[in-house]
N, C-alpha and C positions, 0 to 999 in steps of 0.2 A: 504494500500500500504506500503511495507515495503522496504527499501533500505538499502541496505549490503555492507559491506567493503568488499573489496577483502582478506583482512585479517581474517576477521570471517569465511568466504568461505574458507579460504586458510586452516584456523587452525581446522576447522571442517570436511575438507577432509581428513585431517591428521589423527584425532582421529577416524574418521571413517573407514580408510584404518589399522589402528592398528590395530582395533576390529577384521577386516576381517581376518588380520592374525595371530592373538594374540585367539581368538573365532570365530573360521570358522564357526561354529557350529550356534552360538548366532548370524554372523551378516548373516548366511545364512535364518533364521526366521526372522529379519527385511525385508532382502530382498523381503521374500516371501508377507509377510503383506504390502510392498512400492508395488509391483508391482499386487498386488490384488485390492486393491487402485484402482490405476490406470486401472485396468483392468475393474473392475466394476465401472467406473467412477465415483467414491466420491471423495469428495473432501478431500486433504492430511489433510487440517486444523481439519476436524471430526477423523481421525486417531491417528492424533497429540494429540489430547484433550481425546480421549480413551488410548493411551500411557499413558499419564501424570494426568489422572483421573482428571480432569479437565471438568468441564461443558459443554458436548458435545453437548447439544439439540440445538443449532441454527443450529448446521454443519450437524446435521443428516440427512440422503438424505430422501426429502418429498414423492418421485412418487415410492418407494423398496417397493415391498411388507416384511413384518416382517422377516419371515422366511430366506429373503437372508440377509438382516441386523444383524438377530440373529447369522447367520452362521459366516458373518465376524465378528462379536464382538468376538465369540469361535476361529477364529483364532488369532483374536489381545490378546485374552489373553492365549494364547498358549507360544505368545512372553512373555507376560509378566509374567509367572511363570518358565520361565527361571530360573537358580540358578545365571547366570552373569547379569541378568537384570539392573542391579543397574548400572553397568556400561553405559549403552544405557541412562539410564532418566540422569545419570551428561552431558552425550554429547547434550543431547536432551535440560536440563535446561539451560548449559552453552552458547548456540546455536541458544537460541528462540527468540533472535534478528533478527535472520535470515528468521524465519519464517519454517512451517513445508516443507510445500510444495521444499524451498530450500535445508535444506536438504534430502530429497525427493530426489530430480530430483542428488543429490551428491550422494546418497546409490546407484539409478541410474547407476552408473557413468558417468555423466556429469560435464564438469570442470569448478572449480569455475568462469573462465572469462565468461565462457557463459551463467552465472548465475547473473553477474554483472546488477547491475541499479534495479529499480522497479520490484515489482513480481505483476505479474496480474493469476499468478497459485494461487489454493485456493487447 
């Protein structure tokens, strides 16, 4: 369970709404891998951990057959050979208080108040 300041919410939608218009491009391939996510209902924290190359095997969805798995890993690093990438993982490192799934549901556009208190999103 992770609890967020509305300031880290606040300062994270910021950096996020930059990217969007500073790298329409770059935050249009987040977007895409946030809402595939969600589409095939995995959970954001296995996303987040494939972002940030970080030890995804707890998050990994147990009942996917490989093949759809494999497919979203090829889009998640589609984002990440990016040439702007680098900018995404400072937002994402500086952020990870927050947790992935929060800012998630902010690529989203969902606003930081309604993001406020406990995350029970994974």
């Amino acid at each position: 369970m992770i609890l967020s300041s509305f300031d880290e919410l606040q300062a994270t939608k910021a950096a996020l709404w930059k990217i969007k218009y500073t790298y329409p491009h770059l935050f249009n391939k987040l977007f895409h891998v946030v809402a595939l996510t969600r589409a095939l209902q995995f959970k954001y924290h296995f996303m987040g951990t494939l972002l940030m190359d970080e030890n995804h095997n707890e998050y990994t969805p147990e009942f996917v057959t490989p093949s759809v798995t494999d497919l979203y890993k090829e889009e998640v690093q589609k984002l990440k050979e990016d040439p702007n990438f680098e900018i995404l993982l400072q937002i994402f490192t500086k952020s990870k208080n927050i947790g992935y799934a929060k800012i998630s549901m902010l690529v989203l556009g969902q606003s930081p108040e309604s993001l406020l208190g406990a995350s029970t999103i994974k």
